[in-house]
C-alpha positions, 0 to 999 in steps of 0.5 A: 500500500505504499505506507498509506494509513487509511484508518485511524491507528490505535494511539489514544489520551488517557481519557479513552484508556480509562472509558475502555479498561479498568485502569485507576486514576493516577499520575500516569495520565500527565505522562500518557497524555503528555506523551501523546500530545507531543507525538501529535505535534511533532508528527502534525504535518502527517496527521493533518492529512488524514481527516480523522486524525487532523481534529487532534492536531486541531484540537491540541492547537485550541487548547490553552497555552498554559495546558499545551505546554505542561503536557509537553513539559510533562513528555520531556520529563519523562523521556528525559528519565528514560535517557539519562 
């Protein structure tokens, strides 16, 4: 297929890990979510191609500053654990 991705792939915020499985609440969600948003702006340009993806990457762009700079904040916290 030449690399096409023509469905929408299983990357997801912690809000839709905690509607389908029985995970608590914890500090885990600052670090998914933050990892989550941070794959989505570095990758924003190939998302944006693809109409159900694209909404994030609109969404992430909507979101206050304040509360898109702690989610990739919270991202470089924890990759930074992870590399040194």
């Amino acid at each position: 297929d030449g690399g096409l991705m023509s469905t929408k792939p299983y990357i997801s915020g912690s809000n839709y890990l905690m509607k389908m499985s029985n995970y608590k609440k914890g500090a885990w969600q600052e670090i998914w979510d933050g990892l989550f948003w941070r794959f989505m702006d570095k990758h924003r340009n190939f998302f944006q191609q693809n109409p159900r993806l694209g909404m994030l990457v609109t969404m992430f762009d909507k979101m206050p500053e304040e509360k898109r700079e702690n989610h990739l904040k919270n991202a470089d916290v924890f990759l930074s654990k992870l590399t040194t």
